[in-house]
Every structure is written in C-alpha cells, then in structure tokens.
N, C-alpha and C positions, 0 to 999 in steps of 0.2 A: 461102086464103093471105093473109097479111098484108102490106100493102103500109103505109111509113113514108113522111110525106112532109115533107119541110123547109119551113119558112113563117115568116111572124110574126103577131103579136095581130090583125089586122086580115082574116086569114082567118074568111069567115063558118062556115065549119065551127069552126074552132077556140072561137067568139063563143060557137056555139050551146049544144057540149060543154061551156062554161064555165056556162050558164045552168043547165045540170042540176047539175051538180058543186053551183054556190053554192046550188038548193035543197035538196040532200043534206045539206049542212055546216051549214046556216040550223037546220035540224032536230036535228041532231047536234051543235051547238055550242049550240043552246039559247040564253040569253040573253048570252053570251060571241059571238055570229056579230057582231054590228055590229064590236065591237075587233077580229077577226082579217081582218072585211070589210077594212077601212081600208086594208089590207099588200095585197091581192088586185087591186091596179088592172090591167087590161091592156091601159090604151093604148099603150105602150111597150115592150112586151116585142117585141124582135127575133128570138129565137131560139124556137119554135117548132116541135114533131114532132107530127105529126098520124097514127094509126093507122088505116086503115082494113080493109073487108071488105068483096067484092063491091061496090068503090066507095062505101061504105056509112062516113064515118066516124063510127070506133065511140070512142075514146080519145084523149088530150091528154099533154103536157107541157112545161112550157119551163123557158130559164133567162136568166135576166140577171145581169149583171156586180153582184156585193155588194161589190169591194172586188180591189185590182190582183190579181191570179192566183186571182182565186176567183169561183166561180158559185154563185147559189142558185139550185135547181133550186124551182120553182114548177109550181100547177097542175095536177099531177099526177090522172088520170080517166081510167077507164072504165067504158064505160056496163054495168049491173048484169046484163045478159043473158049479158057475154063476159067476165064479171072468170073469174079461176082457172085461166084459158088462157094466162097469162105474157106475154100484151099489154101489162101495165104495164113486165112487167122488159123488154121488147124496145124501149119506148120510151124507159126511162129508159138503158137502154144506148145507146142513138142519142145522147141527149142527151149524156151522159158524152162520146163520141167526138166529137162538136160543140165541147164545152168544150174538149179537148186540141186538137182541129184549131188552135180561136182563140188556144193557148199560155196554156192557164190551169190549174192544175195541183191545184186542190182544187174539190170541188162541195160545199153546204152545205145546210142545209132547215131546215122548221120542221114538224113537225105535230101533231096533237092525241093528247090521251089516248083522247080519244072516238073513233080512226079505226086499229083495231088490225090491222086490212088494210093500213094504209099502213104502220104501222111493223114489223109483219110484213114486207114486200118490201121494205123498206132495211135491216133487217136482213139478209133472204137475198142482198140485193146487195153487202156489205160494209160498209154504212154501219156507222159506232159512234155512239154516242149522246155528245153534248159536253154540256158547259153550256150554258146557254139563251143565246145571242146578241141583241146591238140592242133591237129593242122588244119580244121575248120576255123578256131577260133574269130578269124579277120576275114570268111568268106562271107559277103551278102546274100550268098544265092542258096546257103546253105540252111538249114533247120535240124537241130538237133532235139532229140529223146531220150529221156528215161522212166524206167519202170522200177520200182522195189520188189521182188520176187520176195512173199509172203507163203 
C-alpha cells in the first residue's frame, strides 16, 4: 500500500529521491542539464508529497507558488522499480489538492522532450500543453502544462 506524506525540501527522503531524479535528467538532458539545473533548486520549496512503500520511500513531487493563484508543480520522481503503478498520478493528485487547499486555482510545469513518461501522465491527468513560460519561453526542447484546479 501506498502511504503519501506531506513535507517540505528539507526532508532527507525527499533530498535523497531528488539525487536520483537529477542523475536521471543529467543523462537524458545531455548537455541542456546545467540550463534546466539552474530552475531545479530545492532549498525553498514548502510544499512537498513524498510517496512511500513498506516505509520505504519510493517517489517525490512538489509545488511552489509561480505567480498569485498558480503553482508550478516541480520535481516530479519515481524511483524506476515502481514507475507504471500510478504512484506518480497519486502524487501528483495530492499535490493538485494541496494547491486548492492553499486557494490557488491553476497548477503549471515544465518538462522535457526527452522525458515522455512524464508527459505521458500530464497528459493522462488533464494537463494541456501551453506555450513555453518564464525562462522556458525560447527553449525548443521544452513542453510546458497546465491544469485548472476545479
């Protein structure tokens, strides 16, 4: 069973999950990972779900405030033994009902071309794809989302 737990950047679980995630992306972003590094800081991020198994955690996501009623959902990971178990959509669901709790009424992202698992499950979650936002705006490699939190 899966247990979700609310936190922020500062949990070492959450640190550790992020250590995997960024050698994943270093690899898959190729010589584009420093620019997208840059956006990826997480000493600040408040909002925080952590997925576990058998106390064991396996998956990440968070969100911070991008702008008055909207969250970019960030960080988004799980670890490659449990992906296709719907762990991601159950955290990114958490997250979504976290962002309404705090009266914010859109969720937003950024991810890569190179990561078609991830735009796979914002698709199945209802994300639509926008134009590229902020410091994506001018990136080709980039694919941006959003959701209306309802």
């Amino acid at each position: 069973m899966i247990r979700l737990l609310r936190t922020d950047s500062s949990n070492t679980h959450f640190v550790a999950l992020i250590k995997h995630l960024d050698a994943d992306l270093r690899i898959r972003d190729g010589t584009d990972h420093a620019f997208y590094a840059q956006f990826n800081k997480i000493d600040t991020i408040n909002y925080v779900v952590l997925a576990y198994q058998h106390e064991q955690a396996i998956g990440c996501g968070a969100i911070k405030e991008y702008a008055p009623g909207i969250m970019e959902v960030k960080r988004m990971y799980v670890s490659p033994e449990n992906r296709g178990k719907g762990i991601a959509t159950k955290i990114l669901v958490e997250l979504e009902n976290w962002a309404k709790e705090l009266a914010f009424t859109k969720c937003i992202l950024e991810t890569g071309q190179k990561q078609p698992e991830a735009i796979q499950l914002y698709q199945k979650n209802q994300y639509r794809v926008i134009p590229n936002y902020g410091q994506y705006a001018n990136v080709i490699t980039s694919v941006c989302f959003e959701k209306e939190l309802v």
